[in-house]
C-alpha positions in Angstrom: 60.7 15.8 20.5 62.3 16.5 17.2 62.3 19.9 16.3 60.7 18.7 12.9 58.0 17.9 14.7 57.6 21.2 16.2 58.4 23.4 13.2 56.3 26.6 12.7 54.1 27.0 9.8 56.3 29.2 7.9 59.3 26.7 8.1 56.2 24.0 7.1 57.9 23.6 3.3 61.5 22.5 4.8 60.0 19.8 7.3 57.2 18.3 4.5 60.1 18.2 2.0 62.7 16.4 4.9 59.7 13.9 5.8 58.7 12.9 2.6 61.8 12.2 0.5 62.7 9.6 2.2 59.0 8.3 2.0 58.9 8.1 -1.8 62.4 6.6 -1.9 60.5 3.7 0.4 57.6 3.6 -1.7 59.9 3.1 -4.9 61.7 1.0 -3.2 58.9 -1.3 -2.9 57.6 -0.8 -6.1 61.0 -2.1 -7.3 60.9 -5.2 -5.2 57.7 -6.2 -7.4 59.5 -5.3 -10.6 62.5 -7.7 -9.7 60.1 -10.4 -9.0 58.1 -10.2 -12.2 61.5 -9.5 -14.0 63.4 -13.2 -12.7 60.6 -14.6 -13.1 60.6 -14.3 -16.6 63.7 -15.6 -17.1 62.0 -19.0 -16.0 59.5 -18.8 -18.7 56.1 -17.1 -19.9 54.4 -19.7 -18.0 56.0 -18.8 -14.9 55.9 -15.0 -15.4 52.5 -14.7 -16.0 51.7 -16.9 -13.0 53.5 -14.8 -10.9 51.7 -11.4 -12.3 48.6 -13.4 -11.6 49.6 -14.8 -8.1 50.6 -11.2 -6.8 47.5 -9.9 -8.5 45.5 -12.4 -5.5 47.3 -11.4 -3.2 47.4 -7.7 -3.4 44.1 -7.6 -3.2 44.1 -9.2 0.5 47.8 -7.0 1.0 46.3 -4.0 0.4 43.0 -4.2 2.3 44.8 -5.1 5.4 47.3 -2.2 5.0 44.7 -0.1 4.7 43.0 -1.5 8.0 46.1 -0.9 10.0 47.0 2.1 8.7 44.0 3.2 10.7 47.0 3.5 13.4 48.1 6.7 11.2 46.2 9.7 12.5 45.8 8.4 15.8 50.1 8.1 16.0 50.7 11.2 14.7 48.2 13.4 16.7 49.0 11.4 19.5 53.1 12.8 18.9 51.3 16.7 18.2 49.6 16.3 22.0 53.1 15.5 23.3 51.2 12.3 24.2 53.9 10.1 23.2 53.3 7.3 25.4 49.7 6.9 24.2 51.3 6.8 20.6 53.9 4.0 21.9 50.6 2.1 23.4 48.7 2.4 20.1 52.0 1.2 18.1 51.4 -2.2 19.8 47.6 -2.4 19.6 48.6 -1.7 15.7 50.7 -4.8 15.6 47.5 -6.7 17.5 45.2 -5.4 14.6 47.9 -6.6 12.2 48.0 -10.1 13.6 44.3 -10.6 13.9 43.3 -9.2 10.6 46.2 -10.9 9.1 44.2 -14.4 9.6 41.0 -14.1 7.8 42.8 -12.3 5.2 45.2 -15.7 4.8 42.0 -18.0 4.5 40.5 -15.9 2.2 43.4 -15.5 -0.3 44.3 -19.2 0.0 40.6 -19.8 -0.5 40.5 -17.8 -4.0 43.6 -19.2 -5.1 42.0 -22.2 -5.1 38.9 -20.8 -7.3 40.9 -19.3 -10.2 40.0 -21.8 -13.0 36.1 -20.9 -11.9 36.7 -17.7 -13.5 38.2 -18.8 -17.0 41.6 -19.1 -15.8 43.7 -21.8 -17.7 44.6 -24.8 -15.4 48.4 -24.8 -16.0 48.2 -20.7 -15.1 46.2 -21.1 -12.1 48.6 -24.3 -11.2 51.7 -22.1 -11.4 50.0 -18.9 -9.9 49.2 -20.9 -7.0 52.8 -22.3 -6.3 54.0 -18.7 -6.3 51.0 -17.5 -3.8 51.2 -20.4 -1.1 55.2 -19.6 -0.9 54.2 -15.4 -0.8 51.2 -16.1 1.7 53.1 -15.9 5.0 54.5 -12.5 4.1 51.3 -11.0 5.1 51.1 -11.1 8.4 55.4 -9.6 8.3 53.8 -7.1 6.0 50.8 -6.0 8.2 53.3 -5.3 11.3 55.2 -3.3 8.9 52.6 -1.3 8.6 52.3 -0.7 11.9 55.9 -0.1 12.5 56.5 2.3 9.9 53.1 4.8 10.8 55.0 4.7 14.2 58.0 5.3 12.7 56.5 8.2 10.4 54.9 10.1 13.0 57.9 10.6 15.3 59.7 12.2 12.4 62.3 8.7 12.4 61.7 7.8 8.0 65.7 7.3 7.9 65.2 4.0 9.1 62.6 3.2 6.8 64.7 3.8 3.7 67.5 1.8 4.9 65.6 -1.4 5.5 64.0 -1.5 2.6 67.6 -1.1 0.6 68.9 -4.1 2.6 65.2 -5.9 2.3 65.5 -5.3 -1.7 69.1 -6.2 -2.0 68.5 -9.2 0.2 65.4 -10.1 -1.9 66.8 -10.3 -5.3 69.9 -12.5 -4.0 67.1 -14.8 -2.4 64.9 -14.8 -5.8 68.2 -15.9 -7.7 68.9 -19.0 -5.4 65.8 -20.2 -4.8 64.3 -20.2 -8.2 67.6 -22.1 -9.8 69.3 -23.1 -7.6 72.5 -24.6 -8.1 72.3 -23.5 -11.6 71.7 -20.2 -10.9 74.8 -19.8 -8.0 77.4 -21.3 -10.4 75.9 -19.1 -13.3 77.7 -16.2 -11.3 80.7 -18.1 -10.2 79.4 -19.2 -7.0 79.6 -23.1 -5.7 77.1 -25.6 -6.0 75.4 -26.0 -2.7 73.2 -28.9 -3.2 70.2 -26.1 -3.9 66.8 -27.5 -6.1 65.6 -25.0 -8.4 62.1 -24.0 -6.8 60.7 -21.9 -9.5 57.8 -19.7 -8.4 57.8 -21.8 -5.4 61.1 -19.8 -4.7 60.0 -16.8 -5.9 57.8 -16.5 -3.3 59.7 -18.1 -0.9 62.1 -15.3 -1.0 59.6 -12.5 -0.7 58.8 -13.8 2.2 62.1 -14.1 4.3 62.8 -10.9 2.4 59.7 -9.4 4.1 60.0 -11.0 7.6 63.8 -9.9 7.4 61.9 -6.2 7.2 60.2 -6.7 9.6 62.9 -7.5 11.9 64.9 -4.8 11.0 62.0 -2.3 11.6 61.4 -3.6 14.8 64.7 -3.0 15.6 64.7 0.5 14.7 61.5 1.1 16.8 63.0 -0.6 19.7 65.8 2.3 19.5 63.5 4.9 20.3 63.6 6.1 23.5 60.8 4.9 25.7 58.5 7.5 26.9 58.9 7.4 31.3 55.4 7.6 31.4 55.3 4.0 30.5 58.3 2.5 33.0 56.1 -0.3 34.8 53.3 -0.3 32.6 52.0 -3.1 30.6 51.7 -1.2 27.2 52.1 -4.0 25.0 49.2 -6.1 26.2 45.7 -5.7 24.5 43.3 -3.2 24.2 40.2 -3.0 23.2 39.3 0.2 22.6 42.4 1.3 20.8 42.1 -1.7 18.8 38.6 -0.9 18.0 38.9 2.6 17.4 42.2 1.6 14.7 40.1 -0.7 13.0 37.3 2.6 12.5 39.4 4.3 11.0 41.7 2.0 8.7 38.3 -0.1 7.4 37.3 2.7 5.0 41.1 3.3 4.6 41.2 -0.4 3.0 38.2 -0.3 1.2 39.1 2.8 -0.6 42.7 1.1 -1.7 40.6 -1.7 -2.8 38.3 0.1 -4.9 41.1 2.1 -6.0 42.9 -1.2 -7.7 39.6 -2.5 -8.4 39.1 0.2 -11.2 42.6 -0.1 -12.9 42.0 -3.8 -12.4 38.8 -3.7 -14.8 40.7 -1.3 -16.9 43.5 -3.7 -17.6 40.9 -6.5 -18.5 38.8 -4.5 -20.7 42.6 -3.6 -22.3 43.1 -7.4 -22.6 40.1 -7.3 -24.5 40.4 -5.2 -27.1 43.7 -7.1 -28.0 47.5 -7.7 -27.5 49.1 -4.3 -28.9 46.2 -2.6 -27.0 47.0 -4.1 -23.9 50.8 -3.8 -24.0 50.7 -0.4 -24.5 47.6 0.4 -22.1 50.6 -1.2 -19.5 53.7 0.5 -20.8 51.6 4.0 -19.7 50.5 2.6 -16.5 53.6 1.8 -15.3 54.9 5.2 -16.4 52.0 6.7 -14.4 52.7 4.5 -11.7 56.3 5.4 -11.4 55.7 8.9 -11.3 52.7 8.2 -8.8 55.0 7.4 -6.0 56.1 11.1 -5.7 52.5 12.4 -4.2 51.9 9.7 -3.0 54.9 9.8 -0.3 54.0 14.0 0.0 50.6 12.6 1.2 52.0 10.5 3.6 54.0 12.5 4.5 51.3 15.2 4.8 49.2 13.1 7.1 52.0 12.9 9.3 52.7 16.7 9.5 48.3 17.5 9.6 48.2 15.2 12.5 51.1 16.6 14.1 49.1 20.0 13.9 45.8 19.1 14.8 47.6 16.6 17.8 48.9 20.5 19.1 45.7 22.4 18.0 47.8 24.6 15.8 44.9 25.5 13.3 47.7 28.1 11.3 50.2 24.6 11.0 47.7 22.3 9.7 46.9 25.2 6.7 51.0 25.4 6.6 51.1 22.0 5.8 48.2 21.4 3.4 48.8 24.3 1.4 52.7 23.0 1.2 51.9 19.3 0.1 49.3 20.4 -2.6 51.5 22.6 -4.1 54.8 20.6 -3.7 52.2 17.3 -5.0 50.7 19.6 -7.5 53.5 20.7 -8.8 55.8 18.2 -9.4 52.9 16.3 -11.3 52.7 19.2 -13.4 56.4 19.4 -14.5 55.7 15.2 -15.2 52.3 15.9 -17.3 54.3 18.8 -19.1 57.3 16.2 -19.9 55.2 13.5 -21.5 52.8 15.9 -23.0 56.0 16.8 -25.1 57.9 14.0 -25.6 55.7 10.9 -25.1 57.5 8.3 -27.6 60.7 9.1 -25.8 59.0 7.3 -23.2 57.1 4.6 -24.8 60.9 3.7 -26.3 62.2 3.4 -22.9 60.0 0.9 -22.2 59.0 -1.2 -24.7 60.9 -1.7 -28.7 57.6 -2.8 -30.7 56.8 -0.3 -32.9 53.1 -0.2 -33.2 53.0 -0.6 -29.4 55.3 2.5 -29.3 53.1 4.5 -31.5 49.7 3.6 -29.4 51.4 3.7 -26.2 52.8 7.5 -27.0 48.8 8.4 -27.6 48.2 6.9 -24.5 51.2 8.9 -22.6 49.8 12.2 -23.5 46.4 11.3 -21.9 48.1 10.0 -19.3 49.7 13.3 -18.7 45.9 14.7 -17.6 45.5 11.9 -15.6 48.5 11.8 -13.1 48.2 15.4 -12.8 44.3 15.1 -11.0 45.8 11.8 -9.3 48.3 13.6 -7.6 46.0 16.3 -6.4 43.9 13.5 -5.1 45.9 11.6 -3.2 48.0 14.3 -1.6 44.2 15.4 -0.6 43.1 12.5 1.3 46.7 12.4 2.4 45.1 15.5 4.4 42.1 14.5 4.9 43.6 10.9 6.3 45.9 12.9 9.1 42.6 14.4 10.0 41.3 10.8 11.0 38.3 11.4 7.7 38.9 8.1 6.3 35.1 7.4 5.8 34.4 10.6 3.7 37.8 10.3 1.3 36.4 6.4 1.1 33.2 7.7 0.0 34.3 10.3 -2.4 36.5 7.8 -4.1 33.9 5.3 -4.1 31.5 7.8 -5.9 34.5 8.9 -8.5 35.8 5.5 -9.2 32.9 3.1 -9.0 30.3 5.5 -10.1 31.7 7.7 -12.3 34.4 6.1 -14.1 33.8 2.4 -13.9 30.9 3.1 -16.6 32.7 5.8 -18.5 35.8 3.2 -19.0 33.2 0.3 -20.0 31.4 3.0 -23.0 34.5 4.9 -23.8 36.5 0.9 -23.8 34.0 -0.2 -26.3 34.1 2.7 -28.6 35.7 1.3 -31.8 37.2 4.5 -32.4 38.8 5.5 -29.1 39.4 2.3 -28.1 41.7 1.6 -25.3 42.6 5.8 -25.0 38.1 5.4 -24.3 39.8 3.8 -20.9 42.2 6.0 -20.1 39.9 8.7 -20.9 37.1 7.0 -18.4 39.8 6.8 -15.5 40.8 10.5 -16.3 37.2 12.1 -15.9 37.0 9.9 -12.7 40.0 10.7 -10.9 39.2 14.6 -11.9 36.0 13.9 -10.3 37.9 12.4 -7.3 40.3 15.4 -7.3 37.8 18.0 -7.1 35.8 16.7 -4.2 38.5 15.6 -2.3 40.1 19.4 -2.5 36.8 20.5 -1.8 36.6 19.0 2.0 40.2 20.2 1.9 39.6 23.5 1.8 36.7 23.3 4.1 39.0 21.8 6.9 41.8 23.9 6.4 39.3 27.3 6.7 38.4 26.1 10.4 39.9 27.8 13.4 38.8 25.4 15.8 40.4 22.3 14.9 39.7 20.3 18.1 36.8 18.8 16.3 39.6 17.5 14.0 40.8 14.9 17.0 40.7 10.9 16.8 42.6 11.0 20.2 40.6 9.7 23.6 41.2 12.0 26.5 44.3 11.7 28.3 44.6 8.6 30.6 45.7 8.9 34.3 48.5 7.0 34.9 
């Protein structure tokens, strides 16, 4: 294996940091995709623009559940790799793609189903008219997306993230020539000197359109970058590819609380955003211009979690109780601190920031107030989601779903409806809400943190069957 794989605990810093740079360059990568989407899409119109925000709002929901569903594959790939089981971790690859394909249909009716139920809810009928064109063109980048999934926890867990970052360059590079033809068409390819081709301008239609080849062509790529990894001999004649039950059961175990937590997780800073909305316009552009701060500087922990998973599955996979400390210890403080150099930065200059992103005065001014509390927030969601990064490589999915449950859904889902509806706070009431919640989040998540980490006997730790006889 790669000697990344194998590092000892005191060379633990070097081999987190190697993983998970790449990882966050992926996950802004694919944060960026979304932001050239919403961006073309307003140079259609405001009609089209919000129909697309309200289209990938639909479908993220379904996205994300089934994400989180296969990425029940994670802990058992990378303890699988830490065993030196690696063709057990090429067999569960596949029945990841098989989890992908068959969750990937319910999830499809279901979205199509609520797209048609949007004007139920108070939507407008020309919004939920163009939200749906977008969505029925997107829809058929789920199942592309799913096996994604699957391919890149593979891909994670033997140390091979180089390939992950280059696909999603050529996948976002592809995606934004795509958006440009497809939504104008011939307009829009001799608007940058290009000939006419004979191309109708699909709008949203194309919009989506082009995620999804852009997706597919992801998936494509991926696949070939998995198919370059040497296959283990263990599996020369063997039918590794077909169905399993067990293996498919068992990912499904783990990813369900995995998805429910992501959904919950949105679920909150959905209501946040609505009760935003509320209050009124300035309130809500600004209660957005620090989100997408937030969210921008999110990505950093959040690819040191991943990568963390990777690396505490790697250690419990060898029973190497003194590398799965290494690694936690490393990602909390790496997570930790980078979020703490952020927090201090818009703590000190937080209209610097609100400027950047939006040229509306009394939005700046808001927004700025909203920065600085925003500054106490990232700093306990980093901490939490670099802990059930952790937690996740030790295959506790169901007790980091349940303590976000209690800290999101409990806790801060009532604080951000008081606080919201304070005429005084207002919309900082929210951010205030979602602050306490993820600092309640934060602290119990560390908690069962430190209470793995402090156990010598880590075989407990294991989500792997025993060896099979081949």
């Amino acid at each position: 294996m790669p000697s990344a794989i194998s590092q000892r605990p005191h060379h633990e810093w070097r081999a987190l940091i190697r993983l998970a740079w790449p990882i966050v360059a992926v996950n802004l990568g694919t944060q960026l995709m979304a932001v050239v989407d919403t961006a073309l899409s307003g140079r259609i119109d405001s009609l089209a623009q919000a129909g697309t925000g309200l289209g990938a709002t639909v479908f993220f929901f379904g996205s994300l559940l089934g994400t989180g569903i296969v990425m029940g594959l994670d802990p058992l790939s990378s303890q699988s790799i830490g065993a030196g089981r690696h063709g057990e971790a090429r067999r569960q690859l596949w029945q990841g793609v098989w989890v992908a394909l068959l969750v990937s249909v319910p999830l499809l009716l279901l979205t199509f189903v609520a797209a048609r139920g949007l004007e139920s809810i108070g939507i407008a009928p020309d919004l939920a008219t163009e939200a749906r064109r977008y969505l029925d063109a997107r829809l058929w980048s789920l199942p592309p997306l799913l096996v994604m999934t699957a391919m890149r926890g593979y891909l994670q867990a033997v140390h091979r993230v180089m390939p992950l970052l280059i696909t999603t360059i050529i996948a976002n590079l592809f995606n934004f020539g795509a958006d440009w033809t497809l939504i104008f068409g011939d307009q829009g390819l001799t608007r940058i000197g290009l000939p006419a081709l004979g191309l109708p301008a699909l709008g949203v239609t194309g919009l989506g359109l082009a995620t999804t080849v852009a997706t597919t062509l992801h998936m494509i790529l991926l696949g070939l970058a998995v198919g370059q990894e040497p296959r283990p001999a263990e599996l020369s004649g063997v039918a590794y590819r077909t169905w399993d039950g067990k293996v498919v059961a068992r990912i499904c175990v783990l990813g369900l609380p995995i998805g429910i937590h992501m959904v919950a997780e949105i679920g909150i800073f959905t209501l946040a955003g609505l009760l935003a909305g509320r209050i009124g316009a300035v309130e809500m552009a600004a209660h957005h211009v620090a989100l997408q701060l937030a969210a921008l500087t999110f990505m950093v922990p959040l690819g040191v979690g991943q990568a963390a998973s990777v690396r505490v599955g790697n250690a419990i996979g060898a029973l190497d109780a003194e590398r799965l400390r290494a690694a936690a210890k490393a990602s909390l403080t790496i997570g930790t601190g980078f979020m703490t150099v952020s927090a201090l930065s818009m703590w000190t200059i937080p209209h610097l920031f609100a400027r950047v992103m939006t040229a509306d005065q009394a939005v700046i001014d808001l927004a700025a107030r909203l920065i600085v509390i925003a500054g106490a927030f990232q700093l306990f969601d980093g901490i939490q989601v670099v802990s059930a990064g952790v937690l996740r490589g030790a295959g506790l999915t169901r007790w980091t779903m349940t303590a976000n449950l209690i800290a999101y859904w409990i806790i801060a889902s009532p604080m951000v409806v008081v606080f919201g509806g304070n005429e005084s706070l207002g919309v900082r009431g929210i951010w205030i809400g979602l602050t306490l919640g993820l600092f309640v989040a934060a602290m119990i998540l560390v908690g069962k943190l430190i209470a793995v980490t402090r156990r010598n006997e880590i075989a407990s730790l294991s989500v792997l069957a025993p060896p099979r006889r081949q």
